[in-house]
C-alpha positions, 0 to 999 in steps of 0.5 A: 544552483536551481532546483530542479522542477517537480516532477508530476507523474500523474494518472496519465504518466503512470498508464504509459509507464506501466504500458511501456515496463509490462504490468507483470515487471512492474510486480516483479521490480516491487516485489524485489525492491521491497525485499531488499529494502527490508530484509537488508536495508538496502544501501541507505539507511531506511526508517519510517514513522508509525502513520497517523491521521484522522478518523473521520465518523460523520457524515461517513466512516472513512480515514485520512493518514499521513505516512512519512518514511526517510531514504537517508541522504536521498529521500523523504517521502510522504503519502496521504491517504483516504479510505472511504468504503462508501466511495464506490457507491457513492462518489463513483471512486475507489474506496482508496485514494492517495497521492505521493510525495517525494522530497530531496532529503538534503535540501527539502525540495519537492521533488516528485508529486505522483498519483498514489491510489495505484501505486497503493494498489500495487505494493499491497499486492506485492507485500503479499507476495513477498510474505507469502513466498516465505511463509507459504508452501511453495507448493500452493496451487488453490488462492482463495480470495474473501472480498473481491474489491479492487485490493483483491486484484492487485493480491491475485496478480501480484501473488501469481508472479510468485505462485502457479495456482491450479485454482482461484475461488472468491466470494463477497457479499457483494454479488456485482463485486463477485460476478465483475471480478474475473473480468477486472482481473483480465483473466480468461473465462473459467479461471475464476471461481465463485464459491460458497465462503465455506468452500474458498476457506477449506480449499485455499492453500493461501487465503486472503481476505480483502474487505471493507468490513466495519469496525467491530463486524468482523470476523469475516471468515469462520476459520474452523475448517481450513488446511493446517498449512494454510497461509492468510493474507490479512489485508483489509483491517486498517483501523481500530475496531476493524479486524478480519480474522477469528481470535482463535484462528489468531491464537493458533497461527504464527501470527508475522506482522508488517510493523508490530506497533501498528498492527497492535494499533490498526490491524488484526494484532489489536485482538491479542496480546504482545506474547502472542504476535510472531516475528515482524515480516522484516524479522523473518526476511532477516533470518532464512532458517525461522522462515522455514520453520513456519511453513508446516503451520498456519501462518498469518501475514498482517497486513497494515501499509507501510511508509518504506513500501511508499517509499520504495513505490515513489523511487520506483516510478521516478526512475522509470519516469526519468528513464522513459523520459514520462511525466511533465515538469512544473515550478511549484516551489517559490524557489527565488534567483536569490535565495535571500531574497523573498520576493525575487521571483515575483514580476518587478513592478509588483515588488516596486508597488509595495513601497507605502501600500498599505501604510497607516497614514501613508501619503497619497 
């Protein structure tokens, strides 16, 4: 039996998708996927492989990883991602780019092909959200954001869906990225505050910081004189060197990782030593009770990127491709009528050509 045609769900598939399901459901279903596939397993069995790529120095900083994860008897996806923090200037697009892949874990067909830069997006809003309503208190009314680029967006829609903040506060040194961020995040005039860092960190019931910070120029707050209480979403320290948090404030806090060896590797848990990084997110979603023991202290969720949340994300908008009947279908797999027989896929007459072609000393 043939194998379905992969799927395509491409920048064009996932606007109609997303207009169709409502951007705020979209949020809500990714949050609850990814509370499910952590905190219980789900149905099948999950695992993923700590990512790895390249890091490429010249002529520019930027990385280029794979990230695999496994749905076993379902699923093997795989996202290849660049961050590039001089695209936006430069090349006019986003610092991130990916796309996703998703495979059948039986028979290794390419499945699904789909854009994954939005979908990045999004889920690293939602991981936010999620580590946030269990480390948080749940009475947080002011989001302070560091870094007003397009992850910052995605952090202040997703974590809405979980919080009602009275008050948002950003700065960036970017003037542009600060003056343009209330209109890119579709909220109404005078929803969005820009104020001194100062103030965004001595105010913020939860505080995300979501920066392109270079490695080894961090930190990119003071951390001295925040609330007690205060929850972080650390979100833009993505390679080795580049951290975002002070190691006092690090030291102070409880410190939840979203995947321990990696954040060791790439995240803010490069600064401290084993005995001094908490539960994973997974681990605290598992046990209810630890969780709220956290809440009357700073807490920090460190946030790296996982292989499931690809994985959830690809899942995801296959589903609601299918149900919506969206995305376009193409043959990319020489998948032969006979699975024996290499070439028989190909036009007759170009397999019929081959007797001879080629040959040493073959007659002409």
């Amino acid at each position: 039996m043939q194998a379905e045609r992969t799927l395509i769900v491409d920048a064009e598939a996932i606007a109609t998708i997303v207009s169709k399901v409502g951007l705020g459901q979209l949020y809500d279903l990714t949050i609850a996927r990814l509370e499910t596939v952590l905190a219980t397993g789900s149905d099948a069995p999950v695992e993923m492989k700590q990512r790895d790529g390249f890091l490429i120095e010249t002529p520019h900083l930027g990385l280029l990883e794979w990230m695999p994860a496994l749905r076993h008897g379902a699923t093997v996806s795989m996202k290849m991602v660049g961050y590039n923090p001089h695209n936006p200037a430069k090349n006019q697009l986003p610092t991130i780019l990916s796309t996703l892949c998703a495979f059948d874990a039986d028979s290794g067909h390419l499945r699904t092909v789909m854009d994954g830069t939005f979908a990045t997006a999004v889920r690293t809003g939602a991981a936010s959200a999620l580590a946030s309503r269990v480390l948080a208190r749940p009475d947080s009314a002011v989001l302070g954001l560091v870094g007003c680029g397009a992850q910052a967006v995605t952090q202040l829609h997703a974590l809405s869906r979980v919080f009602s903040f009275s008050e948002i506060l950003v700065c960036d040194e970017d003037v542009r990225a600060e003056n343009s961020f209330a209109a890119r995040s579709r909220l109404p005039e005078g929803a969005v505050r820009i104020a001194p860092p100062a103030e965004v960190e001595e105010r913020a019931d939860i505080l995300c910081t979501a920066t392109s910070v270079a490695p080894y120029a961090g930190p990119v707050i003071r951390g001295t004189d925040l609330k007690p209480w205060v929850h972080i979403n650390t979100i833009g320290s993505d390679m080795p060197g580049k951290t975002e948090l002070p190691l006092e404030l690090l030291r102070k806090a409880v410190v939840v990782p979203d995947h321990v060896a990696q954040a060791r590797a790439e995240g803010d848990c490069q600064q401290l030593a084993p005995e001094e990084i908490g539960p994973s997110l997974a681990e605290v979603l598992l046990d209810p009770e630890a969780h709220r023991k956290l809440s009357p202290v700073t807490t920090v969720y460190d946030s790296t990127g996982l292989a499931l949340q690809d994985l959830v994300m690809v899942e995801v908008f296959e589903e609601l491709a299918r149900d919506l009947g969206v995305g376009h279908r193409i043959a990319v797999e020489a998948t032969a009528d006979d699975p024996q027989d290499p070439y028989s896929f190909l036009p007759e007459p170009v397999t019929r050509s081959w007797e001879g072609q080629g040959r040493p000393g073959a007659r002409r």
